[in-house]
N, C-alpha and C positions, 0 to 999 in steps of 0.2 A: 068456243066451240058450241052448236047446237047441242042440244038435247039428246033428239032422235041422232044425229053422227057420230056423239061418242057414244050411246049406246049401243051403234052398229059396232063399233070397236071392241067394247066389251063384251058383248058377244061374240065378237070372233073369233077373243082371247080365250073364253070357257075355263078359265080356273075353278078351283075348287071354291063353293062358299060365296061367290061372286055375290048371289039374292043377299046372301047375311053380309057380307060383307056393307052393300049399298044402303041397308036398315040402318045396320049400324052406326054408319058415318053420317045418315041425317040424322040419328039421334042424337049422337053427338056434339054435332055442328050444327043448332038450328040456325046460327046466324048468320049463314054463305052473304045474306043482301048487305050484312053491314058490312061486313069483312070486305065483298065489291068495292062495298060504297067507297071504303079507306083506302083504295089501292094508288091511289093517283098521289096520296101525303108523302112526303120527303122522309127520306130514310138515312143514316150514316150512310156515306160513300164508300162503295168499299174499290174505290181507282185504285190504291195502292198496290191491292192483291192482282187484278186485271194488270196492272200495266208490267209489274215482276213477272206476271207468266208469261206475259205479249213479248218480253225482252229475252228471256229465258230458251222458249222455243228454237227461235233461230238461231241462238247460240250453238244449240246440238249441231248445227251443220257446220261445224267447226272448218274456221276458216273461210265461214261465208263471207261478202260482199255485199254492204248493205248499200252503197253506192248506184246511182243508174244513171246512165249517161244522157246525157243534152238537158240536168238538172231536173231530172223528174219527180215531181213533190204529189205525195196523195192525198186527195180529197177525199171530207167525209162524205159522206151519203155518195157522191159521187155517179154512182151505178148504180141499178136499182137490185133488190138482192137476189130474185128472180125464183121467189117462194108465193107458194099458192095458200099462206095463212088463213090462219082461225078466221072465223067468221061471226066471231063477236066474243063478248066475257063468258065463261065457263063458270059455273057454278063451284063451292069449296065442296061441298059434297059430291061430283063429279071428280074432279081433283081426285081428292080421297080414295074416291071408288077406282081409278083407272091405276095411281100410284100401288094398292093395295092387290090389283089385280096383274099386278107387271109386277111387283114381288113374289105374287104365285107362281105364275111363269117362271123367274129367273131360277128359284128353290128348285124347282123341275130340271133345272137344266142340268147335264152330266158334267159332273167337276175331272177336269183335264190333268195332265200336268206332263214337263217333261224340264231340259235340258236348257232349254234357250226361249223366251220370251219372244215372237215374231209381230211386227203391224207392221201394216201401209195405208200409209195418211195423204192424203190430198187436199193441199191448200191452196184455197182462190182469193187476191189480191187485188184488188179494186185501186187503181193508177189514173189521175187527172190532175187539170190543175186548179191551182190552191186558189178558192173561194172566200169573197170576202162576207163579211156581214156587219147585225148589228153590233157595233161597240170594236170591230175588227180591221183597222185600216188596209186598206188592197194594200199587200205587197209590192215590191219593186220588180222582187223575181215570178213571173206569175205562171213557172212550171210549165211543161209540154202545154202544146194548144188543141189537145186530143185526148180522148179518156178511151182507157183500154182495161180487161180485163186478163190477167195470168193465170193459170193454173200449172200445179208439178206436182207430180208423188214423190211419196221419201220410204223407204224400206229400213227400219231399224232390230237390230236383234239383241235383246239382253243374256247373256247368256253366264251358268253358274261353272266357274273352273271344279274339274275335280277335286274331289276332297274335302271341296267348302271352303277352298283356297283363298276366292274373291270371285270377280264377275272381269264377265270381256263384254266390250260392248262393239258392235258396228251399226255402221250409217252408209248407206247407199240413194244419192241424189245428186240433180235432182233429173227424175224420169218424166216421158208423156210429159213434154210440156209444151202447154198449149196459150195461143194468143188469140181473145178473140175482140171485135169492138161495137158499142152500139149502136153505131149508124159509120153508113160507109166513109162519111163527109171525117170521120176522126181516122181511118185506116187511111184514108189519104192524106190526111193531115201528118199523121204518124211516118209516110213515106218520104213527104217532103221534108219534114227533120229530119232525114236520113237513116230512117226504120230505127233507131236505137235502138241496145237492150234494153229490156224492163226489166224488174225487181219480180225475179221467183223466189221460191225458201232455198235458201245454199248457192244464191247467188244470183245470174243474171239469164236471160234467155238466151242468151251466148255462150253458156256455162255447158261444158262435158260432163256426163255424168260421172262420179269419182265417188269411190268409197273409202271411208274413213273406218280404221280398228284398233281401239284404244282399251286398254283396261283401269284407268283411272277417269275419274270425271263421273262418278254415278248420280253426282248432286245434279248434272245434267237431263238425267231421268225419273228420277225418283218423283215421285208423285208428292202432290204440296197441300197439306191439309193447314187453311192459315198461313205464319210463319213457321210449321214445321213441317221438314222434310221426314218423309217413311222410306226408311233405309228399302231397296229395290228386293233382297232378300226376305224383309219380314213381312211384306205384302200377302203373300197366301195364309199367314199366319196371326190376320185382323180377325178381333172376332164376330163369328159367324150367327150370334143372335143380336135381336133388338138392344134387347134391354145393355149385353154387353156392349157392342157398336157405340150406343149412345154415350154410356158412361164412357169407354173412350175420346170420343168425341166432346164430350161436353167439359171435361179434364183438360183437353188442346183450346178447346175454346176461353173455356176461365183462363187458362198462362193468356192468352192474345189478348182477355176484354184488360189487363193487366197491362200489357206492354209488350210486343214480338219483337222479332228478329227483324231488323233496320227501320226500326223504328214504326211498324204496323201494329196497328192496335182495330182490335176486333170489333165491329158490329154487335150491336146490344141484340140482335134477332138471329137465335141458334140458328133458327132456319135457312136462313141467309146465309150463314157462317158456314152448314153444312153442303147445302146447294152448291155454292161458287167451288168446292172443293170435291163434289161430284164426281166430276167429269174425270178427275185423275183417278180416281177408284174404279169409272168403268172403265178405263182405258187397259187399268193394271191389271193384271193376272189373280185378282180376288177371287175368291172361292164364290159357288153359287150362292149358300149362307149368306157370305159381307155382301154380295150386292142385294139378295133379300132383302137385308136386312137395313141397308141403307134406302130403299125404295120406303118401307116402314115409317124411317123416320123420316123423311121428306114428306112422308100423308099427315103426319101430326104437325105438318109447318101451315099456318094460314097466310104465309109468304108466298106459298109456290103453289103455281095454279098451272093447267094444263091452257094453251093458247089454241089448239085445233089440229084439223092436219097439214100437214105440209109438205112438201117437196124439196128436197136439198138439191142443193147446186148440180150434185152430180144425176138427181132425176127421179131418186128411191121417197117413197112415200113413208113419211111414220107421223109421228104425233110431237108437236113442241110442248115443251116443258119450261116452263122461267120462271123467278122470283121477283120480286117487288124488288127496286131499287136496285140490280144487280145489273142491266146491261146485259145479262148472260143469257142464252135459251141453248139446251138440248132436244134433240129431235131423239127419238126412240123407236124403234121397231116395234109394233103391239103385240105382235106376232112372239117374239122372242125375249123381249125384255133388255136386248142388245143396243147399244149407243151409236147411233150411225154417226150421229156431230155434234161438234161443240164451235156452237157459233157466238164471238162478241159482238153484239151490234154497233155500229157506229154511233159518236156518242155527237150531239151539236157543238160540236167544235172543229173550228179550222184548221185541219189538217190532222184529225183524229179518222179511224178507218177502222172496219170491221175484220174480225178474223174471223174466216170460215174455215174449219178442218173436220172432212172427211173421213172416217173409221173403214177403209176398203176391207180387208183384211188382217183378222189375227189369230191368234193360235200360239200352241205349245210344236217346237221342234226337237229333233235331238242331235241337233248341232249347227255353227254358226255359216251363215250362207245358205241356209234349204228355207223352203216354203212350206206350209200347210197346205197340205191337197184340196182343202177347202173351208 
């Protein structure tokens, strides 16, 4: 990101402290040029954690169909991802300054609460056929002879029974679902194999909407820090400063750099360790505090660098956020401090694929099937 554009940013955000804050973090950090320099070195992989959540996900649509008809296989890169990215490396004191200044923000924000946990997620899937390459003999099956793009919303509610009983959960998908292609030459392609479905989340572009209501299954939801699972209940009850957060955190981290649950084992770079684990804390119902306070300590990561602005799939403007060696970027609202996406990028591999998801809407309800007014 420029210079002058995220400082337009940070300005617009106007937290408290900002000047000191931006002093501070080059004093700090004088060495953003090496830290640059190093960003391109190999890092532990952390595929194991990505592909448990990539598998996980769609599982919530319980009972989905991962199947698509006329043997449709996805391509990596496939589609282009249709983001108006950074405009070059960002400085670690830049970083610093916008992560520190989007924890002012989120502290400001009025802490909620009610009955039932509400989001609507929107994921776009990128469908073509399987590409060969170096080291990668062309298949036999070489998938649709057209590449298309899907989107669907999913409406989920976590919700707390009386008494402190347990939890209900529902799922409603998949909604708005849309097909679109990137040159017409594949929609016709697409006709002449006889339109098939495509692969949405909870099934196929032929799929009725259907809602699912279960009260068991919260390992389905529960947000993933590493190989542990944060029970859906004690989520509002992470704690809500630094220093506490961290030590949390760096407790989950020391069990993983040990040995996790199915055999994952952590990343020597806290930062890394915390970043890729992000995304489920902003999704969850955390208090302003936890996400303060996790913004915090992603500034003291010389992992994680702000990438520019950009544009998500669905059109909204914020700011990407990624780590070194992660595959992962978050898109941010500067404005609010709010998580619009969590996007995996496609990784060079044949038949590897990007996950983009969507933060439409969330909120506190008080009771299961309503919406947020807003």
């Amino acid at each position: 990101m420029k210079h002058d554009e995220l400082d337009g940013v940070i300005h617009a955000l106007r937290p408290a402290m900002v000047d000191e804050l931006a002093d501070a973090a080059y004093a700090r950090r004088p060495d953003a040029a090496l830290v640059r320099a190093r960003a391109g070195t190999s890092v532990p992989s952390l595929e194991p954690v990505r592909r448990r959540r990539t598998v996980r996900r769609p599982a919530f649509a319980i009972g989905a169909t991962a199947a698509v008809a006329a043997g449709a296989v996805l391509a990596a890169g496939s589609l282009s991802g249709g983001h108006d990215g950074g405009t070059g490396p960002s400085s670690t004191t830049d970083t610093r300054t916008f992560l520190l200044a989007s924890a002012e923000t989120a502290a400001k924000q009025p802490a909620t609460h009610g009955t039932c946990w509400y989001s609507r997620t929107r994921m776009w899937q990128d469908q073509g056929p399987v590409k060969s390459g170096p080291g990668l003999p062309t298949p036999k099956d070489q998938g649709p002879a057209f590449q298309a793009r899907t989107a669907s919303s999913t409406e989920n509610w976590s919700c707390a029974l009386p008494g402190g009983t347990g939890m209900r959960f529902r799922t409603h998908l998949p909604l708005d679902v849309k097909v679109t292609f990137p040159a017409k030459r594949d929609e016709a392609a697409w006709k002449a194999a006889g339109s098939p479905p495509l692969d949405v989340n909870g099934g196929t572009t032929a799929t009725k909407p259907h809602t699912v209501t279960y009260d068991k299954g919260s390992h389905l939801v529960n947000p993933d820090i590493g190989s542990h699972e944060i029970e859906w209940r004690t989520v509002p009850k992470l704690p809500a400063t630094k220093s506490g957060l961290e030590a949390y955190l760096r407790r989950l981290w020391q069990e993983d750099r040990v040995g996790g649950a199915n055999g994952y084992t952590a990343t020597a770079d806290f930062g890394q360790y915390v970043f890729v684990s992000a995304w489920d804390l902003f999704m969850a119902p955390t208090t302003p505090g936890t996400r303060a306070a996790l913004y915090r300590i992603l500034a003291d990561s010389s992992s994680v660098h702000v990438t520019g602005r950009i544009r998500d799939r669905g059109g909204r403007s914020g700011v990407g956020i990624t780590a070194r060696g992660t595959g992962v970027r978050l898109v941010v609202d500067p404005a609010t401090a709010q998580l619009l996406d969590f996007e995996q990028l496609p990784q060079a591999t044949r038949g590897a694929t990007g996950e983009y998801l969507a933060f439409e809407r969330q909120g506190w309800v008080d009771r299961i099937g309503t919406v947020p007014s807003s």
